[in-house]
BASEMAR-622927 format. One record per atom (N, C-alpha, C): residue number from 1; atom name; x, y, z. Coordinates in steps of 0.2 Angstrom, whole numbers, padded with zeros to 4 digits, always signed. Example, Ala and Ser with C-alpha at 12.3 -4.5 7.8 and 13.67 -1.06 7.14 Angstrom:
<atoms>
atom vexdo->1 | drennu->N | px->+0066 | py->-0028 | pz->+0039
atom vexdo->1 | drennu->CA | px->+0062 | py->-0022 | pz->+0039
atom vexdo->1 | drennu->C | px->+0066 | py->-0016 | pz->+0039
atom vexdo->2 | drennu->N | px->+0064 | py->-0011 | pz->+0035
atom vexdo->2 | drennu->CA | px->+0068 | py->-0005 | pz->+0036
atom vexdo->2 | drennu->C | px->+0064 | py->+0000 | pz->+0039
</atoms>
This chain:
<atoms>
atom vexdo->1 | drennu->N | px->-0001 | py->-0180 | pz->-0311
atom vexdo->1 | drennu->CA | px->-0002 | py->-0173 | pz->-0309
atom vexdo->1 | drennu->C | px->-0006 | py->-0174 | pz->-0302
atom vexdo->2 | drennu->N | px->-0005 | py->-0170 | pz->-0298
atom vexdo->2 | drennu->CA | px->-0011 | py->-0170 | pz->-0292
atom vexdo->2 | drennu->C | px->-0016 | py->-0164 | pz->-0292
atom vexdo->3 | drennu->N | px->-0021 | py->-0165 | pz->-0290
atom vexdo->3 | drennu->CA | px->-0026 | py->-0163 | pz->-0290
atom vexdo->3 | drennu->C | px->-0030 | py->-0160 | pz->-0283
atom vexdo->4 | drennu->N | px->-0036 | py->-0157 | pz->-0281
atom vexdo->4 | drennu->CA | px->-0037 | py->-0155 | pz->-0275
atom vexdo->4 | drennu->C | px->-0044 | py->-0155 | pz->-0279
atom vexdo->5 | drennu->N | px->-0047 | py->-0162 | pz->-0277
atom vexdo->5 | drennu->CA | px->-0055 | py->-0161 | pz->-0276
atom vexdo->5 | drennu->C | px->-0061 | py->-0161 | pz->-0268
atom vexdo->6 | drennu->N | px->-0064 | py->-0156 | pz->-0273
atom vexdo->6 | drennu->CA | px->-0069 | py->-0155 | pz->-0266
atom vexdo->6 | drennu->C | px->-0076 | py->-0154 | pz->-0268
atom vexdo->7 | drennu->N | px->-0078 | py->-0161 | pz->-0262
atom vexdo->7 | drennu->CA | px->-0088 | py->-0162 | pz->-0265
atom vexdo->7 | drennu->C | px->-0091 | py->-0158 | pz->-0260
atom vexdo->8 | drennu->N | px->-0096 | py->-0156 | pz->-0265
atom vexdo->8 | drennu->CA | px->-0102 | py->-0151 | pz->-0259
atom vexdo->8 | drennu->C | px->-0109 | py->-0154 | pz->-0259
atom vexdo->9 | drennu->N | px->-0114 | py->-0155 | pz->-0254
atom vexdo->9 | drennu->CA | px->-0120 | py->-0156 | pz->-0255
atom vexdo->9 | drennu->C | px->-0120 | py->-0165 | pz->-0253
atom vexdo->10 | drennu->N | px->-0124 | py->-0167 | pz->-0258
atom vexdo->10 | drennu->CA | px->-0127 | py->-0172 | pz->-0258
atom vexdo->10 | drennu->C | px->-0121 | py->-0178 | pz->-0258
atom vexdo->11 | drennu->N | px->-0117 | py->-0173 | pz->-0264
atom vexdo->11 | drennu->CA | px->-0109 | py->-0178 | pz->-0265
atom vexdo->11 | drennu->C | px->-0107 | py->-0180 | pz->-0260
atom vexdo->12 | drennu->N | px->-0107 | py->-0175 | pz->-0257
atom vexdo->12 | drennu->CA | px->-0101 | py->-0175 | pz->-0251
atom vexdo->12 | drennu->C | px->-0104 | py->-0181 | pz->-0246
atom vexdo->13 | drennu->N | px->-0109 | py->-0180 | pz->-0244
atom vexdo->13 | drennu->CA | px->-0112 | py->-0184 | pz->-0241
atom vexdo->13 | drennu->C | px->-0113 | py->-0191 | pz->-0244
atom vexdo->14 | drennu->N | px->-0113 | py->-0194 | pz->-0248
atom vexdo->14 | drennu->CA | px->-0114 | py->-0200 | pz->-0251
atom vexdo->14 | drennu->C | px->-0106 | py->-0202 | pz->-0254
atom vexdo->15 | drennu->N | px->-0101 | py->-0197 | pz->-0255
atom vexdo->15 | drennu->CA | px->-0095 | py->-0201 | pz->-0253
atom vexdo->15 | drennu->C | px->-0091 | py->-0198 | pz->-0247
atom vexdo->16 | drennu->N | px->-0093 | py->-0198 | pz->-0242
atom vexdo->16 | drennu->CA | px->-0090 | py->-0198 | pz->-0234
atom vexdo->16 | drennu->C | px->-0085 | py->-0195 | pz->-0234
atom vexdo->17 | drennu->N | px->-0084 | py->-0187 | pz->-0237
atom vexdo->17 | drennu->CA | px->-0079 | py->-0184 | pz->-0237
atom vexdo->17 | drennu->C | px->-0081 | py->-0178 | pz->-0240
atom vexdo->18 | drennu->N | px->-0078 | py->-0171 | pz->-0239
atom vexdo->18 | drennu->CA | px->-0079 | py->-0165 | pz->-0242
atom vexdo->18 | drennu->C | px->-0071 | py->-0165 | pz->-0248
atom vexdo->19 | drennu->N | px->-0066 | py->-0167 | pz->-0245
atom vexdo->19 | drennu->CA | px->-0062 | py->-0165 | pz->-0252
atom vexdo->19 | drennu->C | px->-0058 | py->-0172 | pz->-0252
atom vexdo->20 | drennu->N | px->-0051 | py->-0173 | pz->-0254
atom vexdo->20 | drennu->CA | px->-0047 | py->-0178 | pz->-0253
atom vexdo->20 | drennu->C | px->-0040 | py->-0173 | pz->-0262
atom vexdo->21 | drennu->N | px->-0035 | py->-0175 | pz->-0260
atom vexdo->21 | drennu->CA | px->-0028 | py->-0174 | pz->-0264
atom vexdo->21 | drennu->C | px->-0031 | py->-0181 | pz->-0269
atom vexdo->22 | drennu->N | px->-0028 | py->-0180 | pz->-0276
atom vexdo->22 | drennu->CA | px->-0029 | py->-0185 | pz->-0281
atom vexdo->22 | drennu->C | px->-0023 | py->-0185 | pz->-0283
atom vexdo->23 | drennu->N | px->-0020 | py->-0189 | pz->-0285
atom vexdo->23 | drennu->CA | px->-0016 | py->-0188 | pz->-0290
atom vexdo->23 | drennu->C | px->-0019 | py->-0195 | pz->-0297
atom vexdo->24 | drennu->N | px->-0016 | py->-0193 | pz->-0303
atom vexdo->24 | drennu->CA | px->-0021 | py->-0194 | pz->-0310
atom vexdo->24 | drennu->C | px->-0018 | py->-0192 | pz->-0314
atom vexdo->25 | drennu->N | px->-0017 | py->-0194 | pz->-0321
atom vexdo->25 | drennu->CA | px->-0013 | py->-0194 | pz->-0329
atom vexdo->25 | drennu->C | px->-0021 | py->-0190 | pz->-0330
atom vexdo->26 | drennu->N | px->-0025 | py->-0188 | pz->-0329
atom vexdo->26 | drennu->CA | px->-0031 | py->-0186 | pz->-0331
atom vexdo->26 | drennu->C | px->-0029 | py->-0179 | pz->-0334
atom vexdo->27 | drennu->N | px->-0032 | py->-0176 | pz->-0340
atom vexdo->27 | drennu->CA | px->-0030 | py->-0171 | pz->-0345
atom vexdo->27 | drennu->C | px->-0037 | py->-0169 | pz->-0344
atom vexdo->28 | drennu->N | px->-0040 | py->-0171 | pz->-0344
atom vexdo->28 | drennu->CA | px->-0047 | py->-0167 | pz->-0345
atom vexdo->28 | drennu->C | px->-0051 | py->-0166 | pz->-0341
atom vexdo->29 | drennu->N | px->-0056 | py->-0166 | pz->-0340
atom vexdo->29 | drennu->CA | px->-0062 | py->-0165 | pz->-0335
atom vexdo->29 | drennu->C | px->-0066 | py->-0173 | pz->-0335
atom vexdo->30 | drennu->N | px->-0066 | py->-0173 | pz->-0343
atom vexdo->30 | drennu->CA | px->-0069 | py->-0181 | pz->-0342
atom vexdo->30 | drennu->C | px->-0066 | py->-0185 | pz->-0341
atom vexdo->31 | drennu->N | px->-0061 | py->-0187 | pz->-0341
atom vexdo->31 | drennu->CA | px->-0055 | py->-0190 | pz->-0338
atom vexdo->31 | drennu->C | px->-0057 | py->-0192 | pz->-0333
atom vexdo->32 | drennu->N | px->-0057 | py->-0186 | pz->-0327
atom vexdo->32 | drennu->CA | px->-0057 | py->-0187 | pz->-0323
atom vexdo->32 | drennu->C | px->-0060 | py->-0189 | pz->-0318
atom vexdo->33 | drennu->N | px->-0069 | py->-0185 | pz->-0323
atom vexdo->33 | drennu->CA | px->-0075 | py->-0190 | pz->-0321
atom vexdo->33 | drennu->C | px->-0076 | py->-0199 | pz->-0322
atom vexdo->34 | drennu->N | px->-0072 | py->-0199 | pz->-0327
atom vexdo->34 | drennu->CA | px->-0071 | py->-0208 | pz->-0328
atom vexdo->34 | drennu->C | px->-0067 | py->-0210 | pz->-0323
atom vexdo->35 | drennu->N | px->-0061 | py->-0209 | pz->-0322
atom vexdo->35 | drennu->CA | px->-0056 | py->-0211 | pz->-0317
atom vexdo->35 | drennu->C | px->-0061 | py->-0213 | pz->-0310
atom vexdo->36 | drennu->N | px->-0064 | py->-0207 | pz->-0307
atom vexdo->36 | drennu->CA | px->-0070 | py->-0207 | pz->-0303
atom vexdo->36 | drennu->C | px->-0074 | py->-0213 | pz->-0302
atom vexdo->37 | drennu->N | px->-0076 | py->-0212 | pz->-0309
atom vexdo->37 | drennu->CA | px->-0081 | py->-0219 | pz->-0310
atom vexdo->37 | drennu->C | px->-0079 | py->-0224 | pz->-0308
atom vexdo->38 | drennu->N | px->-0074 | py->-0225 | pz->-0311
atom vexdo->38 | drennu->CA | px->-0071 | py->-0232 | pz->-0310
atom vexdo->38 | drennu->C | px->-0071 | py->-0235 | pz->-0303
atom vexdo->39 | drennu->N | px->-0071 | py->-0230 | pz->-0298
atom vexdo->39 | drennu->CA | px->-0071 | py->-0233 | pz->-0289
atom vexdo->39 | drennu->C | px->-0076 | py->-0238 | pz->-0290
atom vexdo->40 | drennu->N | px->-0081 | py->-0236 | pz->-0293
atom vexdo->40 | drennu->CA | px->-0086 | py->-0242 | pz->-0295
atom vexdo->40 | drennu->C | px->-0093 | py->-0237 | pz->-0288
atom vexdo->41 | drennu->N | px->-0097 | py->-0242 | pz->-0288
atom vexdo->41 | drennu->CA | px->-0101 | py->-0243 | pz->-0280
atom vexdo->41 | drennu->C | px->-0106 | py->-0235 | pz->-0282
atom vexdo->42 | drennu->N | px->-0106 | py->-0232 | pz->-0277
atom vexdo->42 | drennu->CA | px->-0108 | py->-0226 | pz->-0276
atom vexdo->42 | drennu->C | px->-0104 | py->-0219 | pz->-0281
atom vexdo->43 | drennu->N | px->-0099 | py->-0220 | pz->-0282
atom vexdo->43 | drennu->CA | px->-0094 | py->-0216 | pz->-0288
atom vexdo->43 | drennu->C | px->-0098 | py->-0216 | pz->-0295
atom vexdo->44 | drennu->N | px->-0100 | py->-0223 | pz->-0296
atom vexdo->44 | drennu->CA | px->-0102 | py->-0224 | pz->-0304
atom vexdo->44 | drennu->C | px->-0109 | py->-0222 | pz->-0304
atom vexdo->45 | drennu->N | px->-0115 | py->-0222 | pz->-0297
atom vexdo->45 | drennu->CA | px->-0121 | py->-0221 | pz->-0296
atom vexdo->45 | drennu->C | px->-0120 | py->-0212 | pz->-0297
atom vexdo->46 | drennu->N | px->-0115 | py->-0209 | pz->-0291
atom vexdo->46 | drennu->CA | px->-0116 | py->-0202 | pz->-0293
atom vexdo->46 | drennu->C | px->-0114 | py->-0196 | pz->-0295
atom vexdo->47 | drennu->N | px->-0110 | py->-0200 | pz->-0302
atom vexdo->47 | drennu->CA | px->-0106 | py->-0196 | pz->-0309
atom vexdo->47 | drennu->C | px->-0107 | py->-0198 | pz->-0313
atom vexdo->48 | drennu->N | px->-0113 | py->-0203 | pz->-0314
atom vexdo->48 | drennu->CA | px->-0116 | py->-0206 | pz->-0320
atom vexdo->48 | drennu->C | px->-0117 | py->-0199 | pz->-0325
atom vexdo->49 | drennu->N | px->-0117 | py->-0202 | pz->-0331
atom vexdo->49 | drennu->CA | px->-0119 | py->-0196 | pz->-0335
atom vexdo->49 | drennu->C | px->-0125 | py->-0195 | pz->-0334
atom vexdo->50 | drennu->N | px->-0129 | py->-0198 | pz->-0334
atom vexdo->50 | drennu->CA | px->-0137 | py->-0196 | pz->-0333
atom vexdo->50 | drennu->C | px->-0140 | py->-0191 | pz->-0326
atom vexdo->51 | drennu->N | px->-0131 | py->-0191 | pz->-0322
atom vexdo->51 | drennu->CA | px->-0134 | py->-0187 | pz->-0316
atom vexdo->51 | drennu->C | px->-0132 | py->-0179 | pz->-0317
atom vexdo->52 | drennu->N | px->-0139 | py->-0174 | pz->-0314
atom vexdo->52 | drennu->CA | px->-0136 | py->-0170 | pz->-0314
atom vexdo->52 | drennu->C | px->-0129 | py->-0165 | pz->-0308
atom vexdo->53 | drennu->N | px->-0125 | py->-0163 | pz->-0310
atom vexdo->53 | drennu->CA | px->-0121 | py->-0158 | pz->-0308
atom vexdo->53 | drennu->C | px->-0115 | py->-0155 | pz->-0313
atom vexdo->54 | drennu->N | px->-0113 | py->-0150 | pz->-0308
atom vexdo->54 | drennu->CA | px->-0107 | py->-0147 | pz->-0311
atom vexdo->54 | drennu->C | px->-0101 | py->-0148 | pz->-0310
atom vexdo->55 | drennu->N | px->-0095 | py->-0146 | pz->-0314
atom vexdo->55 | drennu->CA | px->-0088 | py->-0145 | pz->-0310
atom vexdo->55 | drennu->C | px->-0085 | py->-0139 | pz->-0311
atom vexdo->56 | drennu->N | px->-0084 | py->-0137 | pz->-0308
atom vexdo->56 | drennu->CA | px->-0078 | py->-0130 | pz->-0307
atom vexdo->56 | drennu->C | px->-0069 | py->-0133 | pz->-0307
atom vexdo->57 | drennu->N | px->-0068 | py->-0128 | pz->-0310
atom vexdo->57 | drennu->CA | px->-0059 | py->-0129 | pz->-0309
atom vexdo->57 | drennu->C | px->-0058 | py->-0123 | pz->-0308
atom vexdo->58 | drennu->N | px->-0055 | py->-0122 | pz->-0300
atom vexdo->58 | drennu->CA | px->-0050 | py->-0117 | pz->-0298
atom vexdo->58 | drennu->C | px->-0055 | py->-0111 | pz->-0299
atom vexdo->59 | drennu->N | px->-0061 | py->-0112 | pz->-0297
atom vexdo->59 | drennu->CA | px->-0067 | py->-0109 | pz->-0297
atom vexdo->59 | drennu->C | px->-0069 | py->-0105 | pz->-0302
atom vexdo->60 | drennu->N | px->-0067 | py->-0109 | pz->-0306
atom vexdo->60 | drennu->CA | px->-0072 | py->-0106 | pz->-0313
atom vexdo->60 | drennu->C | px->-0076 | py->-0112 | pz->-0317
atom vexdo->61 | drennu->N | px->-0084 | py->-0110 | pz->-0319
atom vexdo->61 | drennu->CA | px->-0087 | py->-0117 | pz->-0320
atom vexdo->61 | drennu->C | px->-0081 | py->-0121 | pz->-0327
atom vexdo->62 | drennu->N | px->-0084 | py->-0127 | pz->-0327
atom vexdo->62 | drennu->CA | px->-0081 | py->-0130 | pz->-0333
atom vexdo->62 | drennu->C | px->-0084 | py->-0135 | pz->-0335
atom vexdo->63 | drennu->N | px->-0084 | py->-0138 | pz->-0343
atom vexdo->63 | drennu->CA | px->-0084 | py->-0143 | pz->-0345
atom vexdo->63 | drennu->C | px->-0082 | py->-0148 | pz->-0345
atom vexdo->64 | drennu->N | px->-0084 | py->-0152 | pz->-0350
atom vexdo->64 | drennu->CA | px->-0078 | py->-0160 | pz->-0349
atom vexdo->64 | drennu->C | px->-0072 | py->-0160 | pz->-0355
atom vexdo->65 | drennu->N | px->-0072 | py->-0156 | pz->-0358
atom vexdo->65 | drennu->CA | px->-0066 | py->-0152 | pz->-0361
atom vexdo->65 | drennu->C | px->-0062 | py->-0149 | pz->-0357
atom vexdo->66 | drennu->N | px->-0064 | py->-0147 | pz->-0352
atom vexdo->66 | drennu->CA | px->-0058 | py->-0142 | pz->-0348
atom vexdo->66 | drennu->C | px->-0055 | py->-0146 | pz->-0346
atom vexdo->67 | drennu->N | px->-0050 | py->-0144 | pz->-0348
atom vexdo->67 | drennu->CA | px->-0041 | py->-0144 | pz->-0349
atom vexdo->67 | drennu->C | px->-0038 | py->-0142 | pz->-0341
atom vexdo->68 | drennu->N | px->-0035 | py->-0151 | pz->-0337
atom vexdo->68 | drennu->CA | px->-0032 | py->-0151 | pz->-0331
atom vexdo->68 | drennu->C | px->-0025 | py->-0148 | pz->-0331
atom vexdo->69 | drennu->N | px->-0022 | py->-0146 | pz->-0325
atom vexdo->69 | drennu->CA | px->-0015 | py->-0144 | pz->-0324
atom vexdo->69 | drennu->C | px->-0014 | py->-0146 | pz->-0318
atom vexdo->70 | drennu->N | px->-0005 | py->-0148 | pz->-0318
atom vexdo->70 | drennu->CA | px->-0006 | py->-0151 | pz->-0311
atom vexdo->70 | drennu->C | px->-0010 | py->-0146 | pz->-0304
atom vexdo->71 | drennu->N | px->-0008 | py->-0148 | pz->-0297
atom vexdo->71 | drennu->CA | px->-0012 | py->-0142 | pz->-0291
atom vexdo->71 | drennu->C | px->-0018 | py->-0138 | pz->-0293
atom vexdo->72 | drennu->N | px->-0022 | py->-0140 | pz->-0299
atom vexdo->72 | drennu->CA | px->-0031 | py->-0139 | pz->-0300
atom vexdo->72 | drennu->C | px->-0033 | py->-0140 | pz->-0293
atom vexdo->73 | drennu->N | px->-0038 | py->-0137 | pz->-0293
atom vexdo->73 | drennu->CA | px->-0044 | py->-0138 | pz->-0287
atom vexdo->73 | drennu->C | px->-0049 | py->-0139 | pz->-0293
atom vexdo->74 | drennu->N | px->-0052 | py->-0145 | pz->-0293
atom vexdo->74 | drennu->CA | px->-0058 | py->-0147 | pz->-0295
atom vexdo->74 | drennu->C | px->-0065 | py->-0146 | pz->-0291
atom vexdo->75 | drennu->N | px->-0070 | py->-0145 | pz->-0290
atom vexdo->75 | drennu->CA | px->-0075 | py->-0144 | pz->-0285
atom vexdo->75 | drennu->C | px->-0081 | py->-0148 | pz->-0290
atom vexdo->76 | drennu->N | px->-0084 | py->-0153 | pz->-0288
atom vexdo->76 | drennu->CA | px->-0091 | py->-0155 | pz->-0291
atom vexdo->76 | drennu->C | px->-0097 | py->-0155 | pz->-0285
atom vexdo->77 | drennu->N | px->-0101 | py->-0152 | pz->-0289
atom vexdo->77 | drennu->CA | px->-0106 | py->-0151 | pz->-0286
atom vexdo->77 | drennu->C | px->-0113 | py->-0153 | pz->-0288
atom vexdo->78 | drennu->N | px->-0120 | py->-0151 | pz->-0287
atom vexdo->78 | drennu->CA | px->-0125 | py->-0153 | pz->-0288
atom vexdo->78 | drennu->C | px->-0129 | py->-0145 | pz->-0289
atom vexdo->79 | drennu->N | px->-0131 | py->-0144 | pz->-0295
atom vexdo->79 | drennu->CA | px->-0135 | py->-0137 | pz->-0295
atom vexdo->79 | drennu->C | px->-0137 | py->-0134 | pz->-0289
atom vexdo->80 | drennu->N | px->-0136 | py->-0129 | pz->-0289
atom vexdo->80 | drennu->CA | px->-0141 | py->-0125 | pz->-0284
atom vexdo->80 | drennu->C | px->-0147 | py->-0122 | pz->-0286
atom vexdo->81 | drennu->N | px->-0152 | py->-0123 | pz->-0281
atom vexdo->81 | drennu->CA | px->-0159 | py->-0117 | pz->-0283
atom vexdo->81 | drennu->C | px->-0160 | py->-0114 | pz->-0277
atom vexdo->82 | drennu->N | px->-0164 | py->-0108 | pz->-0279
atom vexdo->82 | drennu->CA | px->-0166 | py->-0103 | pz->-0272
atom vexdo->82 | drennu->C | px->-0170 | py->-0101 | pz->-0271
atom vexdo->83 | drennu->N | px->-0173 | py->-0099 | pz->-0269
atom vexdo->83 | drennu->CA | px->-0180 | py->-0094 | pz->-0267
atom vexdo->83 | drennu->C | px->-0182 | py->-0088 | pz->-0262
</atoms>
């Protein structure tokens, strides 16, 4: 399947890019966070589980149970606050 991820914030900046095309056997969300991982380096340091953020699929928030389809737009992000 291919996929359309795009990092915002902090991500974006620590992996040197706002989006990139994937293509992936990934079925879930978690999946794809492990697939991720696996780049190793700075990928493993900022999708660890202990780190916080979110993902959105096709801009609705999601789990790591959510369920991928090929052409997803995946978005991972780092919470927002406001004031």
């Amino acid at each position: 399947m291919k996929f359309k991820l795009l990092y915002f914030a902090r991500l974006q900046d620590a992996f040197g890019t706002a989006a990139e095309e994937l293509e992936s056997d990934a079925a879930t969300v978690e999946e794809l966070l492990i697939e991720l991982r696996l780049r190793g380096t700075v990928w493993a340091q900022e999708l660890a589980p202990k780190q916080i953020f979110r993902v959105a699929v096709n801009q609705e928030m999601a789990d790591l149970t959510t369920l991928l389809a090929n052409n997803d737009e995946v978005a991972i992000f780092p919470p927002v606050t406001g004031g």
